[in-house]
C-alpha positions in Angstrom: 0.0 0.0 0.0 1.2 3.6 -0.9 0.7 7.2 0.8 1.7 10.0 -0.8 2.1 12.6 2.1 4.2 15.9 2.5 6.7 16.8 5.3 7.8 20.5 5.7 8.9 20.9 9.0 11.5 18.9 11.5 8.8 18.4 13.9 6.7 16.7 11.5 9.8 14.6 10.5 10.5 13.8 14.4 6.9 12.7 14.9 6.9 10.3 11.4 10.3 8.7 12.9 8.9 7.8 16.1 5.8 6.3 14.2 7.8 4.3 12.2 9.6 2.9 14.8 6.4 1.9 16.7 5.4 -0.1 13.5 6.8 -4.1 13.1 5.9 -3.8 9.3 8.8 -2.5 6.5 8.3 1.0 5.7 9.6 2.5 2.6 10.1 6.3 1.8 10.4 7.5 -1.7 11.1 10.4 -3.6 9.9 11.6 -6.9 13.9 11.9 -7.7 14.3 8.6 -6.7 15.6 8.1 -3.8 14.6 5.4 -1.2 15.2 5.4 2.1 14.2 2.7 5.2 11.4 4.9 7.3 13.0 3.7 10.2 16.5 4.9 9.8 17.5 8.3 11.0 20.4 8.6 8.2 18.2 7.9 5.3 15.3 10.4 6.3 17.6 13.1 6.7 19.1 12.5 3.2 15.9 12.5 2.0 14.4 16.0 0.1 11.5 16.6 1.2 10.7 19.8 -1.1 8.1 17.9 -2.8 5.9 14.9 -1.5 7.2 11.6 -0.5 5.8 8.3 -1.4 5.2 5.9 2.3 5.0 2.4 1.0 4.1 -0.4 3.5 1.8 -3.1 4.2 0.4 -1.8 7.4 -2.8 -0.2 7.1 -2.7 1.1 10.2 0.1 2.8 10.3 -0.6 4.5 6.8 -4.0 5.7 8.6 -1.5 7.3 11.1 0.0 9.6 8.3 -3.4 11.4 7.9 -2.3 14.7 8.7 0.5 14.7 6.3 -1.4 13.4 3.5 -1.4 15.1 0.2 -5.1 15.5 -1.1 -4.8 14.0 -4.6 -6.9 17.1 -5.8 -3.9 19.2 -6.0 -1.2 17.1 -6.8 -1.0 14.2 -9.8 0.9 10.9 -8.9 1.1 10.4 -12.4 3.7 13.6 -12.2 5.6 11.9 -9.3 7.6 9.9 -11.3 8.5 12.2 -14.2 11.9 13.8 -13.9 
């Protein structure tokens, strides 16, 4: 399962590391650039650029439901765009 959410703040990025650190399940972050990084590691967030919306891929539902207030409302933003460089 995929979320596409947006993190603009280190706050934000401090609360979404200690969420993925609760969660047993994999979590993947990507980046329209491409890069990839484990949710769970501290090094690979912070290489992460977070000027445009990241991809959270998982297979815990729950914890996707968790990202709600970082979610990007697909109204305003195509997916179909995130992976065009």
């Amino acid at each position: 399962m995929v979320r596409l959410i947006e993190i603009t703040v280190l706050d934000d990025l401090k609360e979404f590391m200690k969420l993925a650190s609760e969660c047993v399940s994999d979590i993947g972050v990507h980046t329209e650039d491409g890069q990839i990084a484990d949710a769970k590691s501290i090094l690979g967030l912070k290489a992460i650029n977070y000027n445009k919306p990241i991809k959270v891929v998982t297979e815990d539902e729950k914890f996707l439901k968790r990202l709600d207030k970082w979610a990007v409302d697909m109204d305003y933003y195509d997916p179909a765009e995130f992976n065009k460089k």
